[in-house]
Structures are given as structure tokens and as C-alpha cells.
N, C-alpha and C positions, 0 to 999 in steps of 0.2 A: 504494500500500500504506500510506503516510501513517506520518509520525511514526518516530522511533528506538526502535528496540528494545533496550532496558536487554540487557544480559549477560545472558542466560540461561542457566543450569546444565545441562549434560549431561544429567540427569536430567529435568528438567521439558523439554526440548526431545525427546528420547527420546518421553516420554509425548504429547506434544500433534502431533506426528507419525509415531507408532507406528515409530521407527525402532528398529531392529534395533542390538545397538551393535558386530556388522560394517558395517552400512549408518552408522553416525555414524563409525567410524575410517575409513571409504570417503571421505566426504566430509571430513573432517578432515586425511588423508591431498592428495587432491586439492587441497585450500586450500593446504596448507603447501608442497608443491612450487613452486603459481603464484606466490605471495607469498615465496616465496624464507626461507620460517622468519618471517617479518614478522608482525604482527599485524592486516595490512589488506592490501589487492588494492588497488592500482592501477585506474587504467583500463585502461594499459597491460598491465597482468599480468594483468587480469580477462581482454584478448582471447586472450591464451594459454589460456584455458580452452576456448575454441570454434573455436582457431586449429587445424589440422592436425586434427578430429574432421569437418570437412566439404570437399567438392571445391573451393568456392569459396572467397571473400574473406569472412570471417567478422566485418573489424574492423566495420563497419556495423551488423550486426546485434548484437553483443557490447556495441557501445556503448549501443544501446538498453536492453540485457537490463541493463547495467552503472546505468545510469538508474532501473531500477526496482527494482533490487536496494541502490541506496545510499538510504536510505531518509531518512538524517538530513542528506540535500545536505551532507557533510563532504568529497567529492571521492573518498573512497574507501569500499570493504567489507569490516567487521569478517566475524568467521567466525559471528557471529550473523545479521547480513545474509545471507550465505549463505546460511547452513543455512535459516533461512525462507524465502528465494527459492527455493531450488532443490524446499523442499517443497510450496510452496506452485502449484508450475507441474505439481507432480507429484502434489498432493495428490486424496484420493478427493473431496473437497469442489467445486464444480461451484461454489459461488462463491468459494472461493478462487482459482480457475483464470478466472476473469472479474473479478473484481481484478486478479490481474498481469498480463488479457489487455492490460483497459483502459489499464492505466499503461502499458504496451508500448505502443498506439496512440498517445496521448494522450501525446507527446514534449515539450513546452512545457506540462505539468500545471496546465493551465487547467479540465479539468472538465468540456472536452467532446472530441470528436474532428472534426476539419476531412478534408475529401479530401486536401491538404497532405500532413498525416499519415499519411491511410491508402495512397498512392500510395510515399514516403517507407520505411516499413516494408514494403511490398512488393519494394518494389526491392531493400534490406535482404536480404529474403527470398530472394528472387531470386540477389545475388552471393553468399549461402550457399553454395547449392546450385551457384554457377555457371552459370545459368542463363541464355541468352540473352534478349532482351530481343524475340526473334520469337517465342518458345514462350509468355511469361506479358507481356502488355504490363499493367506495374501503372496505368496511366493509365485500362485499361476496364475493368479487375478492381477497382480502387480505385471505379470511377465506378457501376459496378453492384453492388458490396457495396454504399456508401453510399445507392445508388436503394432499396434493400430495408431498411436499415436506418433511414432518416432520414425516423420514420412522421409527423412534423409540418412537414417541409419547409422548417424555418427553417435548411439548411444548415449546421447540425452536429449532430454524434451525440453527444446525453447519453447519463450511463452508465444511465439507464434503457430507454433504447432501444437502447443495446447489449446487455444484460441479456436484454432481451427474442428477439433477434436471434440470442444464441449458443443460447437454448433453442428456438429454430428452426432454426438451421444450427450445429449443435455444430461442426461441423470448423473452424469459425473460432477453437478454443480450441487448433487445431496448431500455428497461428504460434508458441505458447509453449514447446511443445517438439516442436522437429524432428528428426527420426527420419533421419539419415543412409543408415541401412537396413544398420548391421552390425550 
């Protein structure tokens, strides 16, 4: 997602996300619990946002999301990081949602994405949901995404050829927001 996001004012984040301002004290609301009244999320308190919403081990995949949501590498996330992560995984924009798919893969934000990574975020995916490791093996789901995705063979996925890849298999823009199913 690149770069720190200066303070944004309620109002101009309101507008540039069409949020509702019950859906901005929702999220507000939400922050202030994990963070304990603080002005930043933790790692740690970031995982309590996805800790107890799913059957599995959530710290894995939290971490990643935590990754892409600290925007300015300060170790933690103001409620401006929030609020644009969470809309931007949510947002109607189809490349915003392949922005923070990419930064979700692409874990050592190098600029491209390796099998490493995408086997890595599966697995991730996987202790979410609590998921055996006989129902989704991420080694040949990670091996066959990247055989479909990696249309020049040089063994990793630019964000161009991912880009291209989610307008082919959109479902690959779920991993960013997973549906528990309540």
C-alpha cells in the first residue's frame, strides 16, 4: 500500500470511503477496545482483532494483515492505518483490493511474489479456518496458483501478472477478506 498516511480527518476519510459515520464509530469503536484506549494496535492487539472471529489460529494470518496495514514500518497501526486497510480490502475499487491483495502475498515487500510466499499465506489461510492440512495442501495450491499466474516463467509473480491473474480468477481477492460464515 506504500508510504504513511498523514492523519486524516473524519470527514475526508468519511468521503473517500463512503462511510456511513455509524460504519466510522463501528470501526472506531472496534480500534479502541483492541488498543486498549491507545493511539496504535500493537501486533499483538492487532491479533485480537481476528483472534476469536474465526475456528482457527488466527495469529498467522493477523500478522500478515498487520504487515500490510502498518504502512509506515513504525511497528504499529494508527486508527488511520486502519480505517484504510480495512476499506480498502472492502472497498468497491477492484484495484484497491489487489493492492492489499498483493502486499498480503508479497510478505518481504520486494515487488514480487515467490511460491515461498504464496505457500506461506496459505497455510496462514488454512490455520484461520483451522483447516487440516489433508483438505487444502498449500504446497499444490500455492504450486498451481503460481503455474497460472507466472505468465513469463522467471519464477516470480510481478504485480503485473498478478493484476492480470485476479481479473481472471477474482476469488483470489478472498484471501483478503475471509468470511467466517456468520
Amino acid at each position: 500500500m506504500g508510504g504513511k498516511p498523514s492523519t486524516i480527518p473524519k470527514k475526508e476519510l468519511q468521503e473517500r470511503f463512503h462511510l456511513t459515520n455509524q460504519q466510522y464509530e463501528d470501526l472506531k469503536q472496534i480500534f479502541k477496545e483492541n488498543s486498549k484506549g491507545k493511539s496504535e494496535l500493537s501486533k499483538k492487539e492487532f491479533r485480537r482483532v481476528y483472534s476469536g472471529r474465526f475456528p482457527g489460529n488466527a495469529t498467522k494470518f493477523a500478522d500478515k494483515m498487520f504487515d500490510c496495514f502498518d504502512t509506515d514500518g513504525s511497528g504499529t497501526v494508527d486508527f488511520t492505518e486502519f480505517v484504510i486497510g480495512i476499506c480498502m480490502m472492502d472497498s468497491d475499487k477492484v484495484e484497491d483490493k489487489i493492492n492489499i491483495a498483493f502486499s498480503l502475498f508479497d510478505s518481504d515487500k520486494s515487488g514480487s511474489i515467490d511460491r515461498v510466499e504464496v505457500r506461506d499465506l496459505l497455510r496462514a489461510y488454512n490455520d484461520l479456518f483451522g483447516s487440516s492440512a489433508n483438505e487444502i495442501n498449500p504446497q499444490t495450491v500455492a504450486n498451481q496458483l503460481f503455474d497460472a499466474m507466472d505468465r513469463n516463467n522467471d519464477d516470480v509473480i510481478s504485480k503485473e501478472e498478478f493484476t492480470s491473474a485476479v481479473h481472471k480468477i477474482p476469488e483470489l481477492l478472498n484471501l483478503i477478506r475471509p468470511d467466517p460464515g456468520d
